[in-house]
C-alpha positions in Angstrom: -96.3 -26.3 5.7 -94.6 -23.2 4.4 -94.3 -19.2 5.1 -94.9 -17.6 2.3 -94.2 -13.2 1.5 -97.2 -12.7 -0.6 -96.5 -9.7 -2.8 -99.3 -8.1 -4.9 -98.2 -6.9 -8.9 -99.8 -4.1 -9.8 -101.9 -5.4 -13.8 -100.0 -3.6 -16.5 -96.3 -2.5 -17.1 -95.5 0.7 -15.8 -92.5 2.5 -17.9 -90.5 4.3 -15.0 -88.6 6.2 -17.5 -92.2 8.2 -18.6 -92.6 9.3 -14.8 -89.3 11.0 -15.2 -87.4 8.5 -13.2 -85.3 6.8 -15.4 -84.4 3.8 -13.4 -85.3 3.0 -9.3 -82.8 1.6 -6.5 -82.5 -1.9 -8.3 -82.1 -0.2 -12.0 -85.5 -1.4 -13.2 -86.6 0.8 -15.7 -91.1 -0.8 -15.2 -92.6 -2.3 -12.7 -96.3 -4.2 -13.1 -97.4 -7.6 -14.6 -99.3 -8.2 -17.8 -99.7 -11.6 -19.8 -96.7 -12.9 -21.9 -93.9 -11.7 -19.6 -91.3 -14.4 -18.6 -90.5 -15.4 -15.4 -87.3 -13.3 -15.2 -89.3 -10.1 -16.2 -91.8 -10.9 -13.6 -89.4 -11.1 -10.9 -87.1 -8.1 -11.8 -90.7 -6.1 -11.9 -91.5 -7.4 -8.6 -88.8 -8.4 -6.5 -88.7 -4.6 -5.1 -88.5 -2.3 -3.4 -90.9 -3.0 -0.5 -91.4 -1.9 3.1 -90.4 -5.7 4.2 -90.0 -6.3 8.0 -86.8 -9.1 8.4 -87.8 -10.7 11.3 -91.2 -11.7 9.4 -89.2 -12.0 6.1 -86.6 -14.5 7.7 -89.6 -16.9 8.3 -90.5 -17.3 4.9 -89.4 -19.8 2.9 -90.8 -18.6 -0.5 -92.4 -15.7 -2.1 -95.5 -15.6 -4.3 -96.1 -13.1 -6.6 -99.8 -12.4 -7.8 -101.6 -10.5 -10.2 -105.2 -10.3 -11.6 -106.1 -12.8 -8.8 -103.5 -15.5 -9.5 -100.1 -16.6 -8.5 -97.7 -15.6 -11.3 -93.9 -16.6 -10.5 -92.9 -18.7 -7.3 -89.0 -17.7 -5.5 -87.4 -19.4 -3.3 -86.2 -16.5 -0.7 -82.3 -16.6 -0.4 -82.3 -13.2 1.2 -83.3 -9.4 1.5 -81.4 -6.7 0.0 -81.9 -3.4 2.7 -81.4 0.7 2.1 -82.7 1.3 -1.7 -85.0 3.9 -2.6 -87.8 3.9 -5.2 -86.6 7.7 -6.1 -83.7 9.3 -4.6 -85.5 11.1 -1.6 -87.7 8.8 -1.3 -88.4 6.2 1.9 -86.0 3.6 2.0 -86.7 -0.3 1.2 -85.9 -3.6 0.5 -85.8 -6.3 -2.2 -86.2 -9.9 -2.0 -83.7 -12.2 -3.6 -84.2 -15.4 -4.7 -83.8 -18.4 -6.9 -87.1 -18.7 -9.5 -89.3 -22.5 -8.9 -90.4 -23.7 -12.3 -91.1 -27.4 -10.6 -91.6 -29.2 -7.6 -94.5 -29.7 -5.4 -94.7 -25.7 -4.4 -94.6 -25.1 -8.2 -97.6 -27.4 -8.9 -99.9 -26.2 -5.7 -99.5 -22.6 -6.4 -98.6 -21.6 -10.0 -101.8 -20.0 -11.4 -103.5 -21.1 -8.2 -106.1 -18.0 -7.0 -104.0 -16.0 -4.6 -104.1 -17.1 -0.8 -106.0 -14.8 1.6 -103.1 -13.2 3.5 -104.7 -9.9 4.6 -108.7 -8.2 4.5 -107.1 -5.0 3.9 -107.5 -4.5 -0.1 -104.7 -2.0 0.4 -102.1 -3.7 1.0 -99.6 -4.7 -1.5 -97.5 -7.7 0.1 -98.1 -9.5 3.7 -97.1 -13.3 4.9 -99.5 -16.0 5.0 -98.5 -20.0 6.3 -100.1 -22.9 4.9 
């Protein structure tokens, strides 16, 4: 059995630069998920910046990342990085680090598996779920 941060990808690439924010906290320049994108994309879309409690992120073991209803990219979670901000008055956040699973028994339960129920509210964008 495994914690899991479940973090919902907003469907379709979003081109900070075009709402005049060049870049955020962790120098993306889009955020989102759409078909085609590699694994690295996906996680340097994703990854942050989030309002992530620690004590709840230090008992996950890996993050999935969903879009359009399905796990898209597996990390393991090798830690949190604390104090960036999506725009420079904006609240700060936090980012999850972590080393990409392209194998292993996680890899084959949950890549393009539907996306676990970790929350009824249809609101929220990333919550923790153990199975």
């Amino acid at each position: 059995m495994h914690t899991y941060l479940v973090i919902k990808l907003s469907n379709g690439v979003r081109d900070l630069a075009t709402e005049d924010r060049p870049h955020d906290g962790l120098g993306r320049t889009s955020i989102g998920w759409e078909e085609g994108q590699t694994f690295q994309h996906i996680y340097d879309n994703g990854r942050g910046i989030w309002p992530i409690n620690p004590e709840k992120f230090n008992a996950c073991d890996y993050a999935l990342f969903w879009a359009a209803g399905k796990v898209r990219l597996i990390v393991k979670l090798t830690g949190l990085t604390s104090g960036l901000r999506r725009t420079p008055d904006g609240p700060r956040g936090r980012a999850v680090e972590g080393d990409i699973v392209t194998d292993g028994p996680v890899y084959t339960r949950w890549f393009e598996a539907d996306t676990p129920v970790f929350s009824t509210n249809q609101q929220l964008l990333h919550g923790y779920v153990t199975l």
